[in-house]
N, C-alpha and C positions, 0 to 999 in steps of 0.2 A: 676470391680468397685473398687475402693481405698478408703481406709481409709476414706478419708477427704469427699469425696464422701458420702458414708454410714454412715458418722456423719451428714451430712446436712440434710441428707432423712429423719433419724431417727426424728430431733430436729424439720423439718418440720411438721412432721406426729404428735408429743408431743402438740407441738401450735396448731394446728389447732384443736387436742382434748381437749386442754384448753378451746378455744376460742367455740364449740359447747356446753362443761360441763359449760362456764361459771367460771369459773374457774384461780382463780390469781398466775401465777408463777411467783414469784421473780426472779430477775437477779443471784441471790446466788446459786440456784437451777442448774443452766444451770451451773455455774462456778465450782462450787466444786464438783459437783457431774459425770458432763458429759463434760470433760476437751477435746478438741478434739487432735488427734494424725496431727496436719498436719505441714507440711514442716519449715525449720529454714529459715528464711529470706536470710541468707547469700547464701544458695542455691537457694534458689528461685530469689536472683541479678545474682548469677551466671549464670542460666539458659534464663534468658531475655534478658541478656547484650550481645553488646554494648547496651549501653542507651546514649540517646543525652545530653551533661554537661549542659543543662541548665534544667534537666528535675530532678524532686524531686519526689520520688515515694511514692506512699500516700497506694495501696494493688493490688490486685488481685481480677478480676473481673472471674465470673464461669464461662467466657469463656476459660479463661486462657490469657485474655490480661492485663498487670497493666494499670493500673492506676496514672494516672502520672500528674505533676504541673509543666508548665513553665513556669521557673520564669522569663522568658523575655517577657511573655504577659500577661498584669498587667491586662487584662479585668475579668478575675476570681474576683481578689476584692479580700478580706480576707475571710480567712473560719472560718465556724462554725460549731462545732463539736457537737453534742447533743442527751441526748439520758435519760433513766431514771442512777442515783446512780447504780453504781456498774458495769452500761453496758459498759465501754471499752475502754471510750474517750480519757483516758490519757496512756492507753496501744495503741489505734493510735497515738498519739502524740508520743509516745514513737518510734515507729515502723519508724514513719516519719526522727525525728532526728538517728536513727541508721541507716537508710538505708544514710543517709546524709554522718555519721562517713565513711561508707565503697564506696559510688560512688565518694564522692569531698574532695578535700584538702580546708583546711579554708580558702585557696586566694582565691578557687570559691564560698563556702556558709560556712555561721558560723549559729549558732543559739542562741539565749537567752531565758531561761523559768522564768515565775513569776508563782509560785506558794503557795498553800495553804499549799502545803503536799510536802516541799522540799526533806525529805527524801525517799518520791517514785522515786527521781531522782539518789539513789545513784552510780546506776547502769553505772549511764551518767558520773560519775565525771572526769572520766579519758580523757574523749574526747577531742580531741584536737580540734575540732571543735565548741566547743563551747564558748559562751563571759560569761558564769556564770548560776549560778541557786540562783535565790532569793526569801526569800519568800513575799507574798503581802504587809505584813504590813510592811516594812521597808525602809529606806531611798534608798538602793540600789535599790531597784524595782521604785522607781520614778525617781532614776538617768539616767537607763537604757532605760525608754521611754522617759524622754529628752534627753540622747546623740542619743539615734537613729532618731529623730526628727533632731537634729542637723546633725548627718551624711547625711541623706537623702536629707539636702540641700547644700552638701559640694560634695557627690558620682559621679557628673556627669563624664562620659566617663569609668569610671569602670566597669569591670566586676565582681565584686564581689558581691555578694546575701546576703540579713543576713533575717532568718522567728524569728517573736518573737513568742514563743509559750507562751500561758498565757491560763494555767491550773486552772480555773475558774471566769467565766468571771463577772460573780455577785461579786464575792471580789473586783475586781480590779474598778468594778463602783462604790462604796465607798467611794472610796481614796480622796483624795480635787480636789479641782477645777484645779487646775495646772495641775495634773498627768490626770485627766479626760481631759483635754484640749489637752492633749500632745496624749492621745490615740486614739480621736475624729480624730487627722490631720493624725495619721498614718493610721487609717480605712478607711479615704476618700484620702490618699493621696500616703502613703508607700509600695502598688506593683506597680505603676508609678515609685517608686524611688529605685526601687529592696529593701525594707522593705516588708515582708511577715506576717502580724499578721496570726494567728494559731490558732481558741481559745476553751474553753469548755465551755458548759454549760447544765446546768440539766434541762431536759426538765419543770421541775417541777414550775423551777424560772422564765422561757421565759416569764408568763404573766405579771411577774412584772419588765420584760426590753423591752417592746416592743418596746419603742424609739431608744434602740439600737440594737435590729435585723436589723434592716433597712437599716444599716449599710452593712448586709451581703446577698451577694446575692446567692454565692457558699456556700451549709449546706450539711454535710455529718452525714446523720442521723444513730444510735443507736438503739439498744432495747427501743422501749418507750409503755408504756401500755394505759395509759391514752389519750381517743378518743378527748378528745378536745385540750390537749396538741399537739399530732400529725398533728391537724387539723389548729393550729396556727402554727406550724414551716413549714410545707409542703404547706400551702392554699389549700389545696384539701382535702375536706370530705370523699371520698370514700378510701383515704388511710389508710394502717394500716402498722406498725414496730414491731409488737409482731409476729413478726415470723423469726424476728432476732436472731440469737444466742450472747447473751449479753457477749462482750467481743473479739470477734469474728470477724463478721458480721456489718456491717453496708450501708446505701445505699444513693443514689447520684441519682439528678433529672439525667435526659437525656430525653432530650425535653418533653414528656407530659407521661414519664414513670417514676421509679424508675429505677436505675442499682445498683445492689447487689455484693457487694462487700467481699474480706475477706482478713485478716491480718493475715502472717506469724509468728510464736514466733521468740523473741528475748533472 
């Protein structure tokens, strides 16, 4: 048994004595205290590859098969990433655009982040794959969902990909009516046009965006604690995601199951 192994068992066996005591463990708990020892991503590309160029790798599933996005079959729709504060969302997002840096050259996928918290990106700045990192409130971040609005009716016969990731999706609903308009046609309209939205959000907030969940039909869920929270982003009561390790862990419907997932460090 491995490392990574014996951390799941462990973190499984901790929640499930939560969830009998009753008993609230914060995401912080699992992160600072019980860091897991498992695999660098670049190994973990190394060891799957080849991978098909139109394929974006999103984690590792316990079977040991990734997890993957093609971006040539727009029927996914845009994802939604969600989960409680502190569980992980933007360390997936992270994982997504560096597995990108290291399988595609920017002629095949580039990526653009709008975020809250620019400087969790500093890590990304060197990439050549990327069109920018901006944060919500600013004019760049609205330029950015209209030129990609514009590209996306200009793209035909390309092969070239671009995922926008937008690192809190509650900020960017906000912004005026233009930029809300501009993000509305990419959600309904931008993996049709190899445009990829990406996005976060805090379980916490989803009751106060339910118009625009709707938007998303592919949700890769997080540590979430909160029974009615879970129960509005999955539709299904008998689910539970506290047995996620926050940060880590997250999971994916497949047909009328969850599939459990996990993210390499970067």
């Amino acid at each position: 048994m491995n490392n990574l192994n014996r951390f799941t068992i462990m973190m499984e066996a901790l929640t499930k004595l939560a969830r009998e005591e009753n008993l609230y463990l914060p995401p912080e708990v699992f992160q600072t205290q019980m860091e897991p020892d498992h695999p660098h991503l670049v190994s973990v590309l190394a060891e799957i590859s080849p991978l098909p160029r139109e394929a974006v790798f999103l984690g590792m599933a316990d079977d040991g098969l990734p997890i993957l996005l093609n971006l040539h079959d727009p029927v996914p729709g845009p994802i939604l990433i969600t989960g409680d504060r502190a569980g992980g969302k933007t360390n997936l997002l992270q994982v997504i655009a560096r597995a990108i840096d290291v399988m595609h050259t920017p002629e095949q996928v580039k990526y653009g982040v709008i975020t809250t918290n620019p400087e969790e990106w500093n890590k990304m700045r060197e990439s050549q794959n990327k069109t920018g990192i901006f944060h919500t409130n600013t004019e760049n971040a609205k330029e950015l969902l209209q030129s990609l609005v514009i590209w996306s009716h200009k793209n035909k016969g390309t092969e070239q990909s671009i995922l926008l990731f937008i690192d809190n999706l509650s900020a960017l609903t906000a912004l005026d009516e233009q930029a809300q308009q501009n993000l509305r046609w990419l959600l309904l309209r931008g993996p049709s046009r190899r445009v990829w939205p990406i996005t976060t959000l805090n379980a916490s907030a989803a009751n106060h965006l339910k118009d625009w969940l709707d938007f998303f039909h592919t949700r890769l869920f997080g540590f979430t604690q909160n029974t009615d929270d879970v129960f509005l982003l999955t539709g299904n009561r008998e689910a539970t995601l506290n047995h996620l390790t926050p940060g880590f862990q997250f999971a994916m419907r497949e047909n009328d199951h969850l599939l459990r997932f996990w993210l390499p460090s970067i």
